[in-house]
C-alpha positions in Angstrom: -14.6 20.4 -20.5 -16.0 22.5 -17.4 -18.4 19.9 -16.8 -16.3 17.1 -16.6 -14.0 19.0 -14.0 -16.3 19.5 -11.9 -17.4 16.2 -12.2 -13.8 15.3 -11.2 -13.1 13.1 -14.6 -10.2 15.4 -15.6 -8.6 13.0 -18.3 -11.7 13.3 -19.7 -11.5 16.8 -19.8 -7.8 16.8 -20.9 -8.5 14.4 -24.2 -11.1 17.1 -25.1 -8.5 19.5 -24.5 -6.5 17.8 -26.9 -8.7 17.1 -29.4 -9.0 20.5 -29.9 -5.5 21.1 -30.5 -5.3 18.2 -33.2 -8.6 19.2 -34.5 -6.6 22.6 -35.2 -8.7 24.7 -32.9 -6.2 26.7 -30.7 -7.7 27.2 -27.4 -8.2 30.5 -25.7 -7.0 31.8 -22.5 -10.8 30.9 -21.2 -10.7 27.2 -22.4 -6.9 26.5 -20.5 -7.9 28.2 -17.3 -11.1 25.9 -17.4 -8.4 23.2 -17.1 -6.1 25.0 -14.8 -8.7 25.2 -12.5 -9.6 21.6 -12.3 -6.3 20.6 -11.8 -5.7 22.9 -9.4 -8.8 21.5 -7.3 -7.7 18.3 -7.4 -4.4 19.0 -6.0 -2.4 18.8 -8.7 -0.4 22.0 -8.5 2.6 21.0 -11.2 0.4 20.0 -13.8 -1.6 23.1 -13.5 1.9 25.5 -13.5 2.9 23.3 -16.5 -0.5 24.0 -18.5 -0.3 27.8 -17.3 3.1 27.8 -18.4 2.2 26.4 -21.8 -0.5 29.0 -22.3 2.6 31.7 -22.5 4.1 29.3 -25.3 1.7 29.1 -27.5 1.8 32.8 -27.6 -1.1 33.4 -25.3 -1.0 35.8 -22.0 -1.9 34.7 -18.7 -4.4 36.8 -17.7 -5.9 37.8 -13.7 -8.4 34.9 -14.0 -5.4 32.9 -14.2 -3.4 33.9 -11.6 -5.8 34.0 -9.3 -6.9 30.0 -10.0 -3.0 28.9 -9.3 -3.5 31.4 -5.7 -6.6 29.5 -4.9 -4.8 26.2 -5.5 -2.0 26.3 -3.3 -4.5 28.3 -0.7 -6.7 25.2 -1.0 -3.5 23.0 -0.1 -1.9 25.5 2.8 0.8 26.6 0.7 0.7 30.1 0.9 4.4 30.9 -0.1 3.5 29.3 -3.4 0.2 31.4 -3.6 2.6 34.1 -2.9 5.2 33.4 -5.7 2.2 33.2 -8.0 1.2 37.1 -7.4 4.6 38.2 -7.4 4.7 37.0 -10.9 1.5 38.4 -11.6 3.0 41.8 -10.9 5.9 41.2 -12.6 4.0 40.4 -15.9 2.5 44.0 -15.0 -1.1 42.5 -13.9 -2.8 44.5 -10.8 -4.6 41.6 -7.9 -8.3 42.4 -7.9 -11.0 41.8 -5.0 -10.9 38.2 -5.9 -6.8 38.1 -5.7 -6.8 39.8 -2.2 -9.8 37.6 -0.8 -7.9 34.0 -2.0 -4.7 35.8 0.0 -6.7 37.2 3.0 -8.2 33.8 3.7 -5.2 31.8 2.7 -3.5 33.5 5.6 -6.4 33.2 8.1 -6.8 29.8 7.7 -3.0 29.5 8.0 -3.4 31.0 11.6 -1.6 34.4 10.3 -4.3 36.2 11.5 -2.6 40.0 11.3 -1.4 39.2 7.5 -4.8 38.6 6.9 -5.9 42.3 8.4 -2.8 43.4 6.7 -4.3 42.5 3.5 -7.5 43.9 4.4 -6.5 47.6 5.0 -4.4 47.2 1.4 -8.0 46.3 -0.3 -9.6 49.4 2.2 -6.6 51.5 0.4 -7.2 50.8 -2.8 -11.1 51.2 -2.4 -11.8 47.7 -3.2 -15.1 46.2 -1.6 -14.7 43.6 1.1 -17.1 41.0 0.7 -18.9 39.7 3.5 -17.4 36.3 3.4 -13.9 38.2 3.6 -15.3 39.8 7.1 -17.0 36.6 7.9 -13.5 34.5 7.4 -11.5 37.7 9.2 -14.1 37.7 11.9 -13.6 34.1 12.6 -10.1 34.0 12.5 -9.8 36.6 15.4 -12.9 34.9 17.5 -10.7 31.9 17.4 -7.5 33.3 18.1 -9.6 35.1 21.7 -9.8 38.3 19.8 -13.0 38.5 20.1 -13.3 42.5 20.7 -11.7 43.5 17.8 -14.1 40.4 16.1 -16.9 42.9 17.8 -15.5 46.1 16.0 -15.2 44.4 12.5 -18.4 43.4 12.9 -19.5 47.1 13.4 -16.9 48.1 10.1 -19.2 45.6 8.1 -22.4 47.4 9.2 -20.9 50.8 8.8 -19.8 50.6 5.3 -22.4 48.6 4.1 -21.6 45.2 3.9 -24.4 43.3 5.1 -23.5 40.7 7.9 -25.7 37.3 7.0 -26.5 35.0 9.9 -23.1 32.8 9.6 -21.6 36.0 10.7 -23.5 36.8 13.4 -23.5 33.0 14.4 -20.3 33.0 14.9 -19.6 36.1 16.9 -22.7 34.9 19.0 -21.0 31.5 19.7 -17.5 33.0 20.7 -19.2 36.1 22.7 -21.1 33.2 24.7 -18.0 31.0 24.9 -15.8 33.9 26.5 -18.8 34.6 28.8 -19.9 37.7 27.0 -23.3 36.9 27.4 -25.2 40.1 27.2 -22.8 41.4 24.6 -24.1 38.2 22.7 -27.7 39.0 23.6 -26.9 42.4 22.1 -26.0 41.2 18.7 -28.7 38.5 18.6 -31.2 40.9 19.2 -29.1 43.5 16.5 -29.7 40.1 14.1 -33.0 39.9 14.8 -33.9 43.6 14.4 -32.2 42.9 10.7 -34.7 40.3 10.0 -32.4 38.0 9.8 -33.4 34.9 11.3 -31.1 33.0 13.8 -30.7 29.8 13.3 -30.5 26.7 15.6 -26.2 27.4 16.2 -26.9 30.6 17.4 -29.8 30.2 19.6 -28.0 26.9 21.4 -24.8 29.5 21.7 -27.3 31.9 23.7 -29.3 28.9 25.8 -25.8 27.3 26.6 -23.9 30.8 27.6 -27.4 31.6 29.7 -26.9 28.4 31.6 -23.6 28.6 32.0 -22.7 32.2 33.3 -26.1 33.6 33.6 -29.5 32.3 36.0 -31.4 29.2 35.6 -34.5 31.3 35.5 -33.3 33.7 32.7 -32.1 30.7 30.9 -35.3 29.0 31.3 -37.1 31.7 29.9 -35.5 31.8 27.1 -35.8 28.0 26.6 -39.6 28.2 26.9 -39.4 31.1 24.2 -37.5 28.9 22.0 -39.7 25.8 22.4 -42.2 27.8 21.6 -41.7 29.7 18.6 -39.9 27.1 16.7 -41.7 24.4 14.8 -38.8 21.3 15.2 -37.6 21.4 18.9 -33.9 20.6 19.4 -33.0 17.2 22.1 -30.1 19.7 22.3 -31.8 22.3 24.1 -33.9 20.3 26.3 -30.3 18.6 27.3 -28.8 22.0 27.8 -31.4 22.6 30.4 -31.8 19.5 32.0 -28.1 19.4 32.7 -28.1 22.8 34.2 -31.3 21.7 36.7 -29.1 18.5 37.7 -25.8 20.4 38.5 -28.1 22.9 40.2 -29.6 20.0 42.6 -33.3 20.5 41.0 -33.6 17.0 39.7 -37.7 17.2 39.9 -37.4 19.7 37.1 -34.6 17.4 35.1 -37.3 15.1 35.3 -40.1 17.1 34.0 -38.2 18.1 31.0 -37.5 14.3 30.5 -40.8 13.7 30.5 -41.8 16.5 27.9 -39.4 15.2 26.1 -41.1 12.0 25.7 -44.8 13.3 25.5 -43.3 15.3 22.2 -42.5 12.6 20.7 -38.6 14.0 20.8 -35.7 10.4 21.5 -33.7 11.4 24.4 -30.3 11.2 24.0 -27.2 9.5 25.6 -26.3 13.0 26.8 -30.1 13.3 28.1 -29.7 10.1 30.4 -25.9 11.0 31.6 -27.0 14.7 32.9 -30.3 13.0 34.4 -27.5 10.2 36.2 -25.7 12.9 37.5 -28.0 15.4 38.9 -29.6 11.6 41.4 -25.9 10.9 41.7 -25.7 14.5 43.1 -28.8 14.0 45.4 -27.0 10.4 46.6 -30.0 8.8 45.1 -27.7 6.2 43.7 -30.8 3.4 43.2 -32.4 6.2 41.1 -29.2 6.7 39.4 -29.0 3.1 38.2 -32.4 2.5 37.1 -31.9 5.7 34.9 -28.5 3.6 33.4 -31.0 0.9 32.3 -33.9 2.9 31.7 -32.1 3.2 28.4 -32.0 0.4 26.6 -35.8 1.3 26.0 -34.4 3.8 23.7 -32.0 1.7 22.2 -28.8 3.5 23.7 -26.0 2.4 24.9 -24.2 3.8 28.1 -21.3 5.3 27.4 -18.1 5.4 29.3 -19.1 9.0 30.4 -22.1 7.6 31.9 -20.8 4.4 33.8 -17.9 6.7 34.9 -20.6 9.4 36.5 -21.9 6.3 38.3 -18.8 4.5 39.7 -17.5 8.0 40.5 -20.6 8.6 43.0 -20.0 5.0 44.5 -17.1 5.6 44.8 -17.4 8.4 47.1 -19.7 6.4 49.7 -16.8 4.2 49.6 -18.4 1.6 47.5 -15.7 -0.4 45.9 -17.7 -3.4 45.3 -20.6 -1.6 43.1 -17.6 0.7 41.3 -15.8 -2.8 40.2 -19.3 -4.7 39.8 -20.2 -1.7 37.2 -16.4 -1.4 35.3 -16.9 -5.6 34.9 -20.2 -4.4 33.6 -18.6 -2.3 31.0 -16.4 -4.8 30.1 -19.0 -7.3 29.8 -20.8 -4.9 27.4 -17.4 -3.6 25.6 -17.5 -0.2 26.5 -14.0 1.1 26.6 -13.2 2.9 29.7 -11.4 6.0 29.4 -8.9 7.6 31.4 -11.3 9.2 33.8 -12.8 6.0 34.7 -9.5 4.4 36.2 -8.8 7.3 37.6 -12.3 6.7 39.8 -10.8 3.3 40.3 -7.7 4.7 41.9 -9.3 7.2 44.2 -11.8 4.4 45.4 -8.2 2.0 45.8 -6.6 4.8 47.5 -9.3 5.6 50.0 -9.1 2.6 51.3 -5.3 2.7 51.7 -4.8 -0.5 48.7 -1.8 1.6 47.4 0.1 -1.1 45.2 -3.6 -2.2 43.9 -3.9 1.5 42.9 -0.4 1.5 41.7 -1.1 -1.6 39.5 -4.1 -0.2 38.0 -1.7 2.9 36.6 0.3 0.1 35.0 -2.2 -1.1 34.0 -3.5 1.6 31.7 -0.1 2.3 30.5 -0.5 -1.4 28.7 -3.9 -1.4 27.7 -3.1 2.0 25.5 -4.1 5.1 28.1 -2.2 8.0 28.8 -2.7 8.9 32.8 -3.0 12.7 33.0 -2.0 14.7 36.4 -4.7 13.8 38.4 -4.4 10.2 37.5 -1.3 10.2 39.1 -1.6 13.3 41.7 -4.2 10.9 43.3 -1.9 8.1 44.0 1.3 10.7 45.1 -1.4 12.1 47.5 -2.2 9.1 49.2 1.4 7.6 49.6 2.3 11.0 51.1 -0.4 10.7 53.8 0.8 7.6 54.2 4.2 8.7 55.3 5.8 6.8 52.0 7.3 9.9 50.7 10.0 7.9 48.6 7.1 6.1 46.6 5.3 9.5 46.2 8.5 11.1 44.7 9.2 7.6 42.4 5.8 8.3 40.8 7.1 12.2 40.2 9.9 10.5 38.0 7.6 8.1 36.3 5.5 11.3 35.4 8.5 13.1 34.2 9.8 9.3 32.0 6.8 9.5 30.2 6.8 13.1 29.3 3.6 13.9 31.3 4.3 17.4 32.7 3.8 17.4 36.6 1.2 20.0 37.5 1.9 22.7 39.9 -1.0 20.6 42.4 1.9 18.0 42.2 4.5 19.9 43.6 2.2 21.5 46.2 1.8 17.2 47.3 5.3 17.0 47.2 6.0 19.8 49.3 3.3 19.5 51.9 4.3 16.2 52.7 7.8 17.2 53.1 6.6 19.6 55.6 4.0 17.9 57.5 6.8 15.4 58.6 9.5 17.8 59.0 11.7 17.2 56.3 12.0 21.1 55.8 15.5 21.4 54.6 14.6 19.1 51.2 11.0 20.9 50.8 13.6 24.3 50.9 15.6 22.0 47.9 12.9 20.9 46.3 11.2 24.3 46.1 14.2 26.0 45.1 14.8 24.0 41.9 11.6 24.2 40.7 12.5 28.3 41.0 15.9 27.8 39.3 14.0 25.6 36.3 11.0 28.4 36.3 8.6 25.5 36.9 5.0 27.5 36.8 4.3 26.9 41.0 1.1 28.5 42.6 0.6 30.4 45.9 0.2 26.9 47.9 2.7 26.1 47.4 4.6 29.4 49.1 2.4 29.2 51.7 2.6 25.7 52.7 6.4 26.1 53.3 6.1 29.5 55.1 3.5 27.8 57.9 6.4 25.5 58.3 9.1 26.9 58.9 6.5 29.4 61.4 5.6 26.3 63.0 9.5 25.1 63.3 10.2 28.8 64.7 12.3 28.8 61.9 11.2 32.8 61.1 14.1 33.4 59.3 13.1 31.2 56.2 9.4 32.0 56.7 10.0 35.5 55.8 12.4 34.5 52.8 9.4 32.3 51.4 6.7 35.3 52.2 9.1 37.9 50.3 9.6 35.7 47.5 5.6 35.7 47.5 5.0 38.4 46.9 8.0 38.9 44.5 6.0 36.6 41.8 3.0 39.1 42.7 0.6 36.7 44.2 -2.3 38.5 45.7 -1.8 37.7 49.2 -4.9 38.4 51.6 -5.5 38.3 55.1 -5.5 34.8 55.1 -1.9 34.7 54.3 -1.1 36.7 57.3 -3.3 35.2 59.8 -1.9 31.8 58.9 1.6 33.0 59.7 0.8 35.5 62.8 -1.4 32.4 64.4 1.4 29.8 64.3 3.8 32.5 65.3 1.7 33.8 68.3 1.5 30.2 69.5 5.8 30.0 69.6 5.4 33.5 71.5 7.8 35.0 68.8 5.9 38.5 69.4 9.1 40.6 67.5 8.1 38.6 64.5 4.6 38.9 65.3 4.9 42.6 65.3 7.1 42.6 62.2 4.4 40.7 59.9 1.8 42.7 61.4 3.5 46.1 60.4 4.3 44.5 56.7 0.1 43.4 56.2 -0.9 46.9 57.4 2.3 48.0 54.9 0.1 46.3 52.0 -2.8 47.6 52.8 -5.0 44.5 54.4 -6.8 46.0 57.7 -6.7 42.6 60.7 -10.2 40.7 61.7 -11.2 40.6 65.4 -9.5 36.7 65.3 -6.4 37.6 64.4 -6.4 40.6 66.9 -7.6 38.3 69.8 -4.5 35.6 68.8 -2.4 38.8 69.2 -3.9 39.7 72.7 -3.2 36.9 74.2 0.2 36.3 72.9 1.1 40.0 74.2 -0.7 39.1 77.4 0.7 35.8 78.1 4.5 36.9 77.0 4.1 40.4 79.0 4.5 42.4 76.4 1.5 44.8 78.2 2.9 48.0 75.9 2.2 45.7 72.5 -0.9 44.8 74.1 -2.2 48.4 74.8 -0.9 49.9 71.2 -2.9 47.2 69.4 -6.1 47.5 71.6 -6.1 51.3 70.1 -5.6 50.0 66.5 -8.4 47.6 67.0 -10.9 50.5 68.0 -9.6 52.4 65.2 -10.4 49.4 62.6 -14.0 49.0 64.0 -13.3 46.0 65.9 -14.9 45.5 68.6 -14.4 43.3 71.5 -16.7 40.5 72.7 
């Protein structure tokens, strides 16, 4: 009967189940949770509380074995209230959970996402001085690392060395991964190293964690070190690692080492992959080698890839910016041709190329475009097009493609509204960028700094000073972190409308904050005092400014 449920034949294992019973061999408590169990992997929950429910009427009890196969079932199906139901009535028939009970629970609820249940659990096991496995810490330990709790992943991690539990290298693996991906690097390099001094062997997950999070937040030359150590010591070298680093040398503008790696690559006898040939496509589209570029595109059918829309996308999107249209269409004809699907990103090149060169409806048309071949825009998709029809001066088009966003439930981006609101400003339509901004403030729309700042220069540049302080105190209400920038933007335009009592009154509220003036903004002040007459202003800030350090040229 075990065999065949394991096997999955579980009629099979039932008609042997019922031999027995007509062969006049009652079967034990061990023989029906043999069947329990396989019905309870194969999902079938009902039949498995129907044969556990038959055990108690032929007299026999249920014992912890039991209960704990129906927790494990629903666990395995995400039903925890009906794992939970299942231990209440294990208590009830007066039966105490053991390690195994509280380990089904603890992940049930982990994989649920009820990561604090799950640590609730484990200081009741703690409590009761029950071990905790090292899959238990492992699944806890995961659970939090996903969840960004990766600190308190740290500290488990410690508990497990501390009482004994012995972390194994799926454990360490994963803390090393999330440490890397939060940019913990040499918190990750101290646990790898703690692994190491274990003897316990990394394995190939960890060490790309380590290579990727040294390339990413870290220095070429650290992370190349540690790539030649890897390449080294290891007897099957990973096309993983060699595209780790060749990516990094091409976003870092050393293409000749790309290259070199390419070229190892080969002489090792090692198939590049798609990935290899899209970083090396990049790092010439960087250099403007776009020739280069392309005979990298069909340098891979030797392998026998095919581009991907990633890579024709890299290439368009560097034609694109020498203003190329006719190689960016001549290469998305190509991917046609070839049936490569192009994604969102790649129209999205189309459109900026379109709307470059001022084709507006053609850029338009392309959006509608997508919309009936199947792709979603995102933000920048559309932010691309509101962009260009603002510095075009067709603000009712911009603000038509802000509703179309909103019909098809795409979520403007705070960049939108800072498009919206800048053109509203740069051609003096201040009273409905004050509307516009002020709804997005009554609907809490999330807005960002620009988009404060952009109104407050103009309403400074309309002399409007009034508003600009309004905007500059409602700033610094949502606690952006205003720097001297800020104030130098609104003093400058200021100075140049010889409004010197608003001058004076900005000045006071930056040294009020704490942010000391630069010799630029000083010398704007100078002049405005100098030119307006204001020769007291003049004098009192000539003494600030040789009490700041600044010295005049």
């Amino acid at each position: 009967m075990s065999r065949f449920c394991k096997l999955g034949f579980l009629d099979i294992a039932q008609s042997f189940f019922c031999m027995m019973l007509k062969s006049g061999l009652p079967p034990d408590t061990y023989t029906y949770n043999i069947l329990i169990h396989g019905l309870c992997v194969a999902g079938s929950m009902e039949e498995a509380i129907e044969v556990a429910n038959d055990l108690e009427k032929n007299g026999l009890g249920p014992d912890v074995v039991t209960f704990n196969i129906l927790a494990k079932g629903f666990h395995l199906l995400g039903l925890m209230s009906g794992a939970s139901d299942v231990i209440k009535k294990m208590l009830f028939k007066g039966l105490h959970p053991d390690q195994v009970t509280y380990t089904i629970l603890m992940c049930g609820h982990c994989h649920a996402g009820d990561i604090d249940e799950g640590l609730k659990l484990r200081e009741e096991i703690l409590s009761l001085n029950l071990p905790l496995s090292c899959i238990s810490y492992t699944v806890l330990l995961s659970s939090l690392c996903k969840s960004g709790r990766v600190v308190e992943a740290l500290k488990l991690l410690h508990e497990m060395e501390a009482t004994g539990v012995q972390p194994d290298v799926v454990t360490y693996s994963i803390l090393i991964h999330w440490l890397c991906k939060q940019g913990e690097i040499q918190k990750a390099i101290m646990v790898y190293q703690g692994m190491i001094s274990k003897r316990i062997f990394p394995n190939s997950f960890s060490q790309t964690s380590i290579l990727l999070g040294m390339c990413q937040r870290g220095t070429i030359e650290e992370a190349r070190k540690y790539f030649d150590v890897l390449t080294r010591s290891n007897l099957t070298d990973h096309v993983v690692w060699y595209n780790i680093m060749i990516d990094r040398y091409a976003k870092c503008g050393k293409i000749g080492e790309a290259v070199d790696l390419y070229k190892r690559i080969i002489t090792k006898g090692i198939t590049p992959s798609t990935v290899t040939f899209n970083s090396l496509i990049y790092g010439f589209c960087k250099q403007r080698k776009l020739d280069e570029a392309r005979w990298w595109l069909d340098a891979m059918k030797l392998y026998g890839l095919i581009p991907s829309a990633i890579t024709y996308t890299i290439l368009m999107n560097a034609f694109c910016e020498q203003s190329n249209m006719q190689r960016v269409l001549a290469l998305f004809h190509e991917m046609e041709t070839k049936a490569v699907v192009p994604t969102h990103v790649t129209y999205t090149v189309i459109i900026k190329g379109l709307c470059r060169q001022w084709k507006l409806q053609e850029a338009v048309q392309i959006l509608n475009d997508m919309y009936a071949k199947g792709l979603r825009p995102d933000q920048v998709t559309y932010n691309t097009i509101i962009q260009s029809f603002c510095k075009a001066r067709n603000l009712e088009n911009a603000f038509q493609l802000h509703t179309e966003m909103l019909a098809h439930d795409l979520v403007p981006s705070p960049v939108t509204y800072n498009l919206l609101i800048n053109g509203l400003c740069v051609y003096g339509e201040l009273t409905e960028a004050d509307s516009l901004l002020d709804s997005l403030q009554d609907r809490n729309v999330n807005l960002t700094k620009v988009a404060y700042t952009t109104i407050i220069k103009a309403h400074c540049a309309k002399g409007d000073v009034q508003r600009a302080i309004f905007y500059f105190g409602q700033m610094m209400e949502k606690r952006f972190e205003i720097s001297i920038r800020d104030y130098s933007a609104v003093i400058n335009r200021l100075c140049k409308r010889s409004l010197l009592t608003e001058v004076k009154l900005f000045f006071l509220m930056m040294l009020y904050d704490g942010i000391s003036p630069d010799h630029q903004m000083c010398e704007a002040m100078l002049n405005a005092f100098h030119e307006g007459g204001d020769l007291q202003s003049y004098f009192q800030l000539l003494g600030q400014m040789i009490k700041f350090g600044l010295l005049l040229h």
